[in-house]
C-alpha positions in Angstrom: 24.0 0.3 -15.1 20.6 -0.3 -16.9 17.7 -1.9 -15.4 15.9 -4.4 -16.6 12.4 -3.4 -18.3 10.6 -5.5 -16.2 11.7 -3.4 -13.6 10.9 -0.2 -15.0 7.7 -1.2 -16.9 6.6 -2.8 -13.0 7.8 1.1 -11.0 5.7 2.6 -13.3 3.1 0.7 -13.1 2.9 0.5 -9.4 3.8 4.7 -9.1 0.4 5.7 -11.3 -1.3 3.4 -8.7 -0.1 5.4 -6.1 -0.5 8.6 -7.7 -4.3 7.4 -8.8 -5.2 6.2 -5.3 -4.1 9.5 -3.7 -5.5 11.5 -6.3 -9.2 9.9 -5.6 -9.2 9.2 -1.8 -8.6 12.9 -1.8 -12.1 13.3 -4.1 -13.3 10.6 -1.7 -14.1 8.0 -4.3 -14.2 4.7 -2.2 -12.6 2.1 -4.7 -9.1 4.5 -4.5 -8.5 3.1 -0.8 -8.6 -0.8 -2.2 -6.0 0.8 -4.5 -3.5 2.6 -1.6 -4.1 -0.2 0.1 -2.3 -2.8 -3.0 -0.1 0.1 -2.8 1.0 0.6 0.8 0.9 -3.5 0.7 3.5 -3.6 -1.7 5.8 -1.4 0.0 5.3 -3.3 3.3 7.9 -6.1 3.3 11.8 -5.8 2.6 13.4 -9.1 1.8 17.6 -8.9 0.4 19.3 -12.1 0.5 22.3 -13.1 -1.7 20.7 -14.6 -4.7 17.7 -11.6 -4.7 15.9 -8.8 -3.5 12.2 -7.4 -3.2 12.2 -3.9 -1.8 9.9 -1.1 -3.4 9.3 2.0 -1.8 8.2 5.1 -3.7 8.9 8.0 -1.8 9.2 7.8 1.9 10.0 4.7 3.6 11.4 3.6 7.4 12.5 0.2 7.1 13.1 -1.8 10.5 15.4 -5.0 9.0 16.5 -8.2 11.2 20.1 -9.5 9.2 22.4 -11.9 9.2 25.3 -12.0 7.9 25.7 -13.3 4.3 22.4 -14.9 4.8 19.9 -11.9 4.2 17.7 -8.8 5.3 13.9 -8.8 6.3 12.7 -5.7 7.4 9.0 -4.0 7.5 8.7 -0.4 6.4 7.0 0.9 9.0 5.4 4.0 7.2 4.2 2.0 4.7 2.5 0.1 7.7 1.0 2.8 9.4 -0.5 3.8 6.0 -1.8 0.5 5.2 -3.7 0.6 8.7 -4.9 4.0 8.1 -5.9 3.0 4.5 -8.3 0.0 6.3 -9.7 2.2 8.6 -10.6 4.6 5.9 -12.7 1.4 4.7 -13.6 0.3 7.5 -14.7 3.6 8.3 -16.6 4.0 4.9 -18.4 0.5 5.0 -19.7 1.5 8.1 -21.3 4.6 7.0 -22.8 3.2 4.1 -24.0 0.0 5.8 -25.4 2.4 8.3 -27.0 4.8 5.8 -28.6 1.5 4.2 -30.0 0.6 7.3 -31.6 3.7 8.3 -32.9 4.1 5.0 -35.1 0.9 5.4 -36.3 2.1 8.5 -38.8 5.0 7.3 -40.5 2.9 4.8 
């Protein structure tokens, strides 16, 4: 079975996302956490009914699905979840820091 090259062309695009955003959050570059966080967004929802599917998940993935039969699937991946709130944190986390280093540094002048 071949896949389609939108498919392939759309995997790739979306795994050199991934690898770029883990690759700079680990050199602590601050725009690589809006990218894991498309990433981990796109891997968050699992949707299979009879006519299509949307399901991406690069790597590791724990999907929790509610089904019916020969209606469809909907399911959360809950990893990709967990990383998606870590991910905000992370900017949450940095914003804070640097509003706070902005702040302080109008204080001594």
């Amino acid at each position: 079975m071949r896949f389609p090259d939108v498919f392939l062309v759309t995997n790739l695009i979306l795994s050199a996302i991934g690898f770029t955003a883990g690759f700079y959050v680990f050199k602590q570059r601050r725009w690589a956490t809006a990218l894991a966080l498309l990433f981990f967004a796109v891997q968050l929802v699992h949707i299979l009914t009879p006519t299509s599917q949307w399901s991406f998940t690069l790597g590791f993935g724990v999907n929790v699905s509610l089904g019916w039969f020969g209606e469809g699937e909907y399911g959360l991946n809950l990893y990709a979840l967990a990383m998606l709130l870590w991910c905000a944190w992370q900017a949450l986390g940095n914003r804070r820091e640097q509003s706070g280093t902005e702040q302080s540094g109008t204080d001594h002048h």
